[in-house]
Biopython code that builds the backbone (N, CA, C, O; Angstrom):
import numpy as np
from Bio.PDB.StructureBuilder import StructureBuilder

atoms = [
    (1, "UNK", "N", (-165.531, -78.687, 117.383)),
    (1, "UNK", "CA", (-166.603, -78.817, 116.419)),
    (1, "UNK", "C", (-167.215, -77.449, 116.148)),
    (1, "UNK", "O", (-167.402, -77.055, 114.997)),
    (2, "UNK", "N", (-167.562, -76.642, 117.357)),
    (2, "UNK", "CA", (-168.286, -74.989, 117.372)),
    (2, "UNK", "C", (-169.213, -75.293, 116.212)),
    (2, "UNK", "O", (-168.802, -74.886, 115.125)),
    (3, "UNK", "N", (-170.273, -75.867, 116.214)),
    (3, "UNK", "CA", (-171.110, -76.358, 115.595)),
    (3, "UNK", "C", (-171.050, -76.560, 113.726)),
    (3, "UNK", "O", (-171.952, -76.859, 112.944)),
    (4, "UNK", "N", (-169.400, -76.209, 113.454)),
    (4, "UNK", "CA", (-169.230, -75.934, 112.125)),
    (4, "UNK", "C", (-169.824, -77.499, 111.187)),
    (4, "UNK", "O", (-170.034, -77.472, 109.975)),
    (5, "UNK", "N", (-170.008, -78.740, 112.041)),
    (5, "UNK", "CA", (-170.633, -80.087, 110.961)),
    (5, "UNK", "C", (-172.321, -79.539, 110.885)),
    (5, "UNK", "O", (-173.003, -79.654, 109.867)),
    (6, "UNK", "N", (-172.732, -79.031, 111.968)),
    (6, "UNK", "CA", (-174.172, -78.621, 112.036)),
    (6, "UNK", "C", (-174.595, -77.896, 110.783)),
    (6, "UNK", "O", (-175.296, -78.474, 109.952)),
    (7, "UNK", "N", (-174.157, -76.538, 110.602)),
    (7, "UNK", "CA", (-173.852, -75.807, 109.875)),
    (7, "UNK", "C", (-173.648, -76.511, 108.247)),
    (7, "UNK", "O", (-174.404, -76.268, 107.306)),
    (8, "UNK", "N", (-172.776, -77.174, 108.206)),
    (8, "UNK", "CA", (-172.667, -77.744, 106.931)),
    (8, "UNK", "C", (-173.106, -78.479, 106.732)),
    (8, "UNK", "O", (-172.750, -79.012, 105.681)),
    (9, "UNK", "N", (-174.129, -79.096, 107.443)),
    (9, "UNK", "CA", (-175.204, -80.254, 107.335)),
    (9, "UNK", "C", (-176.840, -79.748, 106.617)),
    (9, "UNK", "O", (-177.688, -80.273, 105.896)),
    (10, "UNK", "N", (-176.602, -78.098, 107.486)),
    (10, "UNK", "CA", (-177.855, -77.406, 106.940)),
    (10, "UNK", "C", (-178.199, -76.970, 105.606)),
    (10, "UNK", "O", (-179.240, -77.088, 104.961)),
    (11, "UNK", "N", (-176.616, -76.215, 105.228)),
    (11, "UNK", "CA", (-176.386, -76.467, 104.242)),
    (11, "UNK", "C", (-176.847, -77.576, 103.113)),
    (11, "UNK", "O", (-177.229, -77.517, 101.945)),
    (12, "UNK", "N", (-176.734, -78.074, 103.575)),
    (12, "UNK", "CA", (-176.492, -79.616, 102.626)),
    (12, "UNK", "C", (-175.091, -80.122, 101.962)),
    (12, "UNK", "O", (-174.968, -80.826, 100.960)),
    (13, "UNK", "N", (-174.081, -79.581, 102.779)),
    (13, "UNK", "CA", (-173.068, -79.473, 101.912)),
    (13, "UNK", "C", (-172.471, -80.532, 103.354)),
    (13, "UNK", "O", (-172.058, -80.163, 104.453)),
    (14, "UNK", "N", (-172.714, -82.568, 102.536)),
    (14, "UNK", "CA", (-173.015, -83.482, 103.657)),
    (14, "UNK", "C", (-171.353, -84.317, 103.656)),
    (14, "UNK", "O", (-170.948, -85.166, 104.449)),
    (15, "UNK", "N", (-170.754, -83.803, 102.652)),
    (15, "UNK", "CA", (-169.563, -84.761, 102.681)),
    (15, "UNK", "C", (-168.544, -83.974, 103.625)),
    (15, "UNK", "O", (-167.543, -84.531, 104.075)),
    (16, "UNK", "N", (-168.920, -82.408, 103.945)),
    (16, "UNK", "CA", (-167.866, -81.789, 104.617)),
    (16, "UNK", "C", (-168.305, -82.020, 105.532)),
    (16, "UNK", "O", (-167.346, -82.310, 106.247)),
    (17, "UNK", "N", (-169.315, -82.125, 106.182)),
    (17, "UNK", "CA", (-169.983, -82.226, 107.502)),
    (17, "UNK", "C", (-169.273, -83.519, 108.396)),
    (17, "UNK", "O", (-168.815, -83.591, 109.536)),
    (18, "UNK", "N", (-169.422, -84.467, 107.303)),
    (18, "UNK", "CA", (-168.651, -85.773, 107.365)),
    (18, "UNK", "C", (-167.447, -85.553, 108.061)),
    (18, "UNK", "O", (-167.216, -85.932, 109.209)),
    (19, "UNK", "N", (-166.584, -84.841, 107.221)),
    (19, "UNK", "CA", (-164.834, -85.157, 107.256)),
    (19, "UNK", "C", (-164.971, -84.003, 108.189)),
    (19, "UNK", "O", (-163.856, -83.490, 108.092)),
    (20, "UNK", "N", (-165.696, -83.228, 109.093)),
    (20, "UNK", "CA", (-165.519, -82.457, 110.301)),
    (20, "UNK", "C", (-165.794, -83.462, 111.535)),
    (20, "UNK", "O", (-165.074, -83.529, 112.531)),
    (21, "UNK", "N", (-166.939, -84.224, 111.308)),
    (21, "UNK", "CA", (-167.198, -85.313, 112.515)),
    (21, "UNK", "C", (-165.851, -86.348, 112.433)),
    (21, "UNK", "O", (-165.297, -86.720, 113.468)),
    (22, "UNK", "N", (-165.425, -86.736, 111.194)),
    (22, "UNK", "CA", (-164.535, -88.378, 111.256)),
    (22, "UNK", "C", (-163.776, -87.604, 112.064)),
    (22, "UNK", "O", (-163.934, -87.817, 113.266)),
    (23, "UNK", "N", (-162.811, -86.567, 111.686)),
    (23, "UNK", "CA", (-161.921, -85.736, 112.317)),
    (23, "UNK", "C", (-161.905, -85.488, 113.818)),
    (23, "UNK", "O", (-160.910, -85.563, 114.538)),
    (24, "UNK", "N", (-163.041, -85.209, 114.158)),
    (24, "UNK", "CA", (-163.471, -85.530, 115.883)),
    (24, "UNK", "C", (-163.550, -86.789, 116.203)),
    (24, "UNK", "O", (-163.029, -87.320, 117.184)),
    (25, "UNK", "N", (-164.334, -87.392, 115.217)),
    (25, "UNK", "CA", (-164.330, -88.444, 116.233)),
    (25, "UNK", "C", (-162.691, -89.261, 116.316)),
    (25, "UNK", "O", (-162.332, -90.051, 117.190)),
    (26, "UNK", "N", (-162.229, -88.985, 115.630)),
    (26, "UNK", "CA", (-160.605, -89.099, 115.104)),
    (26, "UNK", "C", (-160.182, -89.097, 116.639)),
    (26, "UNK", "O", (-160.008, -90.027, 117.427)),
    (27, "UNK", "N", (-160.076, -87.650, 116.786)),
    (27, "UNK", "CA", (-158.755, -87.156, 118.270)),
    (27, "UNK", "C", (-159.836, -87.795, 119.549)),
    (27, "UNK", "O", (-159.503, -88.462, 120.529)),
    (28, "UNK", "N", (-161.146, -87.358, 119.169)),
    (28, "UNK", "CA", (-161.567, -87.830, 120.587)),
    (28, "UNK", "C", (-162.436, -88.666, 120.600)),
    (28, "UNK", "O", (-163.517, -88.127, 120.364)),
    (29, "UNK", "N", (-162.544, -89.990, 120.798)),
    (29, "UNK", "CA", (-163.112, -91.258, 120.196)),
    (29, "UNK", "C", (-164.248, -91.538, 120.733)),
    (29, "UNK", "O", (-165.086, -92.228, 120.153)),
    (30, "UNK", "N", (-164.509, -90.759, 122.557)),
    (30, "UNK", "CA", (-165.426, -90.416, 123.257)),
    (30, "UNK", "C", (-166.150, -89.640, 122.941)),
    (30, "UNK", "O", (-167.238, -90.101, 123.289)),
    (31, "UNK", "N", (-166.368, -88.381, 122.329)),
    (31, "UNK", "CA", (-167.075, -87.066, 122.090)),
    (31, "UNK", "C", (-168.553, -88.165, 121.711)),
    (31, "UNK", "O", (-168.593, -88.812, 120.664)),
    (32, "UNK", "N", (-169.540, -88.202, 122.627)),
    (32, "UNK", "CA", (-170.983, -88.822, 122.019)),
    (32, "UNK", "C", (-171.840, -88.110, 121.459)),
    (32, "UNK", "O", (-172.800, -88.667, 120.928)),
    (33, "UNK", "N", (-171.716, -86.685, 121.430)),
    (33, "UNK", "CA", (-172.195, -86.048, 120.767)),
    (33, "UNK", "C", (-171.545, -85.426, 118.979)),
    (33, "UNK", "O", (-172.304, -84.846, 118.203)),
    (34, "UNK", "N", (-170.130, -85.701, 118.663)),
    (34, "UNK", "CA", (-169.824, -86.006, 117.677)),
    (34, "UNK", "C", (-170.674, -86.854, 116.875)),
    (34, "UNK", "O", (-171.392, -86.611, 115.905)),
    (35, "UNK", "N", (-170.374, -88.088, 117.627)),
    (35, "UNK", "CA", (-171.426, -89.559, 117.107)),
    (35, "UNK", "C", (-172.899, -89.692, 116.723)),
    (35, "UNK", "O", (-173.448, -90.447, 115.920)),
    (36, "UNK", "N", (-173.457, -88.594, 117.656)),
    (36, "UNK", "CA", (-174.647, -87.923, 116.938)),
    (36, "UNK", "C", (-175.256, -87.660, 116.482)),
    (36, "UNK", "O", (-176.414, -88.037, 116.303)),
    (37, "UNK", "N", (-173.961, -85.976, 115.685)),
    (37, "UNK", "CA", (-174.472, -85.706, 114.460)),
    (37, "UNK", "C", (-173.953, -86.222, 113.666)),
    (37, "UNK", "O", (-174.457, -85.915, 112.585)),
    (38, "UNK", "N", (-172.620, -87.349, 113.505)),
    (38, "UNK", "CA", (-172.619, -88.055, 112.675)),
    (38, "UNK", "C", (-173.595, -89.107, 111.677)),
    (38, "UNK", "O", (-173.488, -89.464, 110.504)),
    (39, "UNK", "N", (-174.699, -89.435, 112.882)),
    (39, "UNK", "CA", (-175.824, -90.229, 112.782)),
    (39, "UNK", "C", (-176.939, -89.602, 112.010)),
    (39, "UNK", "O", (-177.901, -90.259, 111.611)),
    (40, "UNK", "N", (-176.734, -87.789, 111.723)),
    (40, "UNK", "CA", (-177.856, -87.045, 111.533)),
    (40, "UNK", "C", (-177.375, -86.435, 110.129)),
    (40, "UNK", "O", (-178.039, -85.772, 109.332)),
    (41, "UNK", "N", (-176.079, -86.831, 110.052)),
    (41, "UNK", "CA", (-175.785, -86.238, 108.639)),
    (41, "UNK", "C", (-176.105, -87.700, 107.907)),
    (41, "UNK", "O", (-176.594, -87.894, 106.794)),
    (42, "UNK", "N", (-175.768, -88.441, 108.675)),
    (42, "UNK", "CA", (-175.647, -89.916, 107.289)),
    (42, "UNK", "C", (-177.217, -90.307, 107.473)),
    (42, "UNK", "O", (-177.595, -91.312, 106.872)),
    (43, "UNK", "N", (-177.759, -89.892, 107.927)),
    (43, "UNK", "CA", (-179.162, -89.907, 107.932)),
    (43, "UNK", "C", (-179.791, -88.906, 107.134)),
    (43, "UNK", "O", (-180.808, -89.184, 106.499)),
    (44, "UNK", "N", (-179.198, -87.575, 107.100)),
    (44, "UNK", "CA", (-179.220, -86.707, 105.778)),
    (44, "UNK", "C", (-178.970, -87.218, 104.363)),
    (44, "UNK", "O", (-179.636, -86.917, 103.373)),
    (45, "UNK", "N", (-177.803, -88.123, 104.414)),
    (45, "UNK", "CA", (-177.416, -88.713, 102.842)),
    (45, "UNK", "C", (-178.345, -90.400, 102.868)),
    (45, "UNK", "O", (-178.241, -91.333, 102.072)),
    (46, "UNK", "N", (-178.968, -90.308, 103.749)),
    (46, "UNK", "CA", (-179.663, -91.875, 103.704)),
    (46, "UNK", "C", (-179.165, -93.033, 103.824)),
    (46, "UNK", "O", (-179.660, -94.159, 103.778)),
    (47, "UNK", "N", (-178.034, -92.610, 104.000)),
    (47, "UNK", "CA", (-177.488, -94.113, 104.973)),
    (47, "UNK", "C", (-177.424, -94.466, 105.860)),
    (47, "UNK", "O", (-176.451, -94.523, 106.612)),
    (48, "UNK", "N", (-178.925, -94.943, 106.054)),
    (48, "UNK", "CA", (-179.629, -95.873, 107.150)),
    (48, "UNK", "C", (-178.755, -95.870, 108.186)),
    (48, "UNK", "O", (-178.302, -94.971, 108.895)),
    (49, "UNK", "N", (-178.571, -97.276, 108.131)),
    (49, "UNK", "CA", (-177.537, -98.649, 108.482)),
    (49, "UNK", "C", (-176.245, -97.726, 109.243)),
    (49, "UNK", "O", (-176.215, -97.454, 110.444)),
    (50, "UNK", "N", (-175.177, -97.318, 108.193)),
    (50, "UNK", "CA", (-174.490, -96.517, 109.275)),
    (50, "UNK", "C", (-175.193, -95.451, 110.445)),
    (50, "UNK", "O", (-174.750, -95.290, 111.582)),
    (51, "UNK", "N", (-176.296, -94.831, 109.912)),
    (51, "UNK", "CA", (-176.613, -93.853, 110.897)),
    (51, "UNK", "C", (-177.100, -94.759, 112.101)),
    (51, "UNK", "O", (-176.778, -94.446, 113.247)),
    (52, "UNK", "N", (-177.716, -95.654, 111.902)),
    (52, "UNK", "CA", (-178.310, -96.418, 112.920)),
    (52, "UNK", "C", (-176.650, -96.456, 114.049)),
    (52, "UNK", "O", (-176.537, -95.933, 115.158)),
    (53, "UNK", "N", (-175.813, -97.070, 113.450)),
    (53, "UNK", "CA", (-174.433, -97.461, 114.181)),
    (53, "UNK", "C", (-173.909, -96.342, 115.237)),
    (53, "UNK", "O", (-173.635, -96.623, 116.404)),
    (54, "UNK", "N", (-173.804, -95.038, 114.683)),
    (54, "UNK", "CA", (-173.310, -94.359, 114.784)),
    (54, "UNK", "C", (-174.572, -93.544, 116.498)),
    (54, "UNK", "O", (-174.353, -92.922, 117.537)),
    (55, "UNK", "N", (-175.645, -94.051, 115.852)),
    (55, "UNK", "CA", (-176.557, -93.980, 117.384)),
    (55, "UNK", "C", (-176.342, -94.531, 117.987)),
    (55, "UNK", "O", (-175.966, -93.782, 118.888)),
    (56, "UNK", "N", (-176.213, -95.763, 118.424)),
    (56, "UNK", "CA", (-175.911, -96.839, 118.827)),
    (56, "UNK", "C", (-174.922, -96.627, 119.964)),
    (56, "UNK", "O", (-174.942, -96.703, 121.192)),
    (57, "UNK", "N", (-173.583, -96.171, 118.501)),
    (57, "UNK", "CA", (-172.076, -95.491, 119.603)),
    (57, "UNK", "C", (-172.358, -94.147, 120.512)),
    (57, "UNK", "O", (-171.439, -93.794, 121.251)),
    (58, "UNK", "N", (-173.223, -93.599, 120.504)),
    (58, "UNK", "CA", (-173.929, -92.735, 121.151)),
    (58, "UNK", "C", (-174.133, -92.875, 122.268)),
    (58, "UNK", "O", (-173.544, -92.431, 123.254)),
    (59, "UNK", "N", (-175.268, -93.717, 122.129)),
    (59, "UNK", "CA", (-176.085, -94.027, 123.328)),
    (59, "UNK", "C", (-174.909, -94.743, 123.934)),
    (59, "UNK", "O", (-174.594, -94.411, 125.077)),
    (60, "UNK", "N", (-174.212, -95.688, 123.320)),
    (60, "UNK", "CA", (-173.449, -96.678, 124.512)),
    (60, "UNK", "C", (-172.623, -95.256, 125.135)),
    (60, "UNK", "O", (-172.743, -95.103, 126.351)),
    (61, "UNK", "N", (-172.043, -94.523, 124.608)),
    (61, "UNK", "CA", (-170.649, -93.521, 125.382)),
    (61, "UNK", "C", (-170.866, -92.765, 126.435)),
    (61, "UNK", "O", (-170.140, -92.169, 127.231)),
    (62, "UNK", "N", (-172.728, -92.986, 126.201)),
    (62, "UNK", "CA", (-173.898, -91.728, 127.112)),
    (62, "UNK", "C", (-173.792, -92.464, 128.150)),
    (62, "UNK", "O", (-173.162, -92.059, 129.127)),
    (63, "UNK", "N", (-174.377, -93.658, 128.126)),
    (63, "UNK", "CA", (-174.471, -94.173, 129.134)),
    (63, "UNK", "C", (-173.298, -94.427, 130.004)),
    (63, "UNK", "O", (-173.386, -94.360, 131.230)),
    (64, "UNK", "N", (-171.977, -94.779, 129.254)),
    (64, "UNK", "CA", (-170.482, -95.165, 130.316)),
    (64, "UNK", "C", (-170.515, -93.786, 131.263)),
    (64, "UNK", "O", (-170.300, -93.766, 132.475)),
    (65, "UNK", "N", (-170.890, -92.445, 130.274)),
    (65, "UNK", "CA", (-170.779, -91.153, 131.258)),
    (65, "UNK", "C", (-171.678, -91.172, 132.009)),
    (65, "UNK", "O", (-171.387, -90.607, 133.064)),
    (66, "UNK", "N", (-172.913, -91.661, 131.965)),
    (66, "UNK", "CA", (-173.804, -91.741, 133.124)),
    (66, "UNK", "C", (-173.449, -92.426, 134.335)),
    (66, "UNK", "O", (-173.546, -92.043, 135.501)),
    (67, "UNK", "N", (-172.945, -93.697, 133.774)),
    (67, "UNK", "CA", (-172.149, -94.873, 135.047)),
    (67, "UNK", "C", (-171.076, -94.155, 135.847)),
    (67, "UNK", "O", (-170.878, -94.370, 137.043)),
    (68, "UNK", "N", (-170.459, -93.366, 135.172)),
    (68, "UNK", "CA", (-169.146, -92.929, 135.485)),
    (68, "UNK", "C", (-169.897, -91.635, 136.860)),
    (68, "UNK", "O", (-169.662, -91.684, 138.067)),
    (69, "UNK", "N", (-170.496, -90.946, 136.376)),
    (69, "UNK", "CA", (-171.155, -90.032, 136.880)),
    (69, "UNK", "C", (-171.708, -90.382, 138.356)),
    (69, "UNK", "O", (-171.373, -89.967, 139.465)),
    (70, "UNK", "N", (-172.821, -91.435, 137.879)),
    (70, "UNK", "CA", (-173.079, -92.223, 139.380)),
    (70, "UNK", "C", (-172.279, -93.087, 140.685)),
    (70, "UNK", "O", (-172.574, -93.440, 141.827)),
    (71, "UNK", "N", (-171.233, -93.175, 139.876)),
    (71, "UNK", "CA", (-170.335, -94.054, 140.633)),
    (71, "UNK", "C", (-169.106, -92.759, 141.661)),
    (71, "UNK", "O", (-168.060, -93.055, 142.239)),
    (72, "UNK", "N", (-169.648, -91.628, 141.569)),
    (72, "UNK", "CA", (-169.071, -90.378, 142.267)),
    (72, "UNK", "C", (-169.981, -89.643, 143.171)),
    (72, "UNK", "O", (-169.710, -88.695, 143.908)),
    (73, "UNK", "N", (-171.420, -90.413, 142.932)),
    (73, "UNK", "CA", (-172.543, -90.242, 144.117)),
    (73, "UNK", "C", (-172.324, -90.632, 145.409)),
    (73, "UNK", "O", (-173.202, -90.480, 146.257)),
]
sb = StructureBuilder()
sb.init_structure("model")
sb.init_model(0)
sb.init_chain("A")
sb.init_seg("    ")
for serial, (resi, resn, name, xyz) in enumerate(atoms, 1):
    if name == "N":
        sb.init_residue(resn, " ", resi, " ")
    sb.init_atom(name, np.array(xyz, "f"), 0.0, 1.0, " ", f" {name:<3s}", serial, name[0])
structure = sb.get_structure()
């Protein structure tokens, strides 16, 4: 990513920002921080509803790494 969706989010330039996150989230289906800023760009173009989702997949991937994490305590 090397923050290049960030970047093009600041921009405003929101559809590339897009097709840099699908693309991640593409190869790595885990990356929760992909999912993110996915949530922060479509929250840039105002779509709610997906951005809400896309938190959602967030938080759930955060948390499996948290479980995962604790379960090596």
């Amino acid at each position: 990513m090397n923050n290049k969706d960030y970047t093009l989010n600041a921009l405003g330039r929101y559809d590339e920002a897009l097709e840099v996150l699908e693309k991640v989230i593409q190869l790595e289906p885990d990356h929760d921080n992909a999912w993110n800023s996915k949530s922060a760009v479509l929250f840039s173009l105002e779509r709610y509803e997906e951005a809400l989702c896309c938190c959602d997949q967030a938080i759930s991937l955060t948390s499996e790494l948290s479980n995962l994490s604790n379960d090596w305590d």
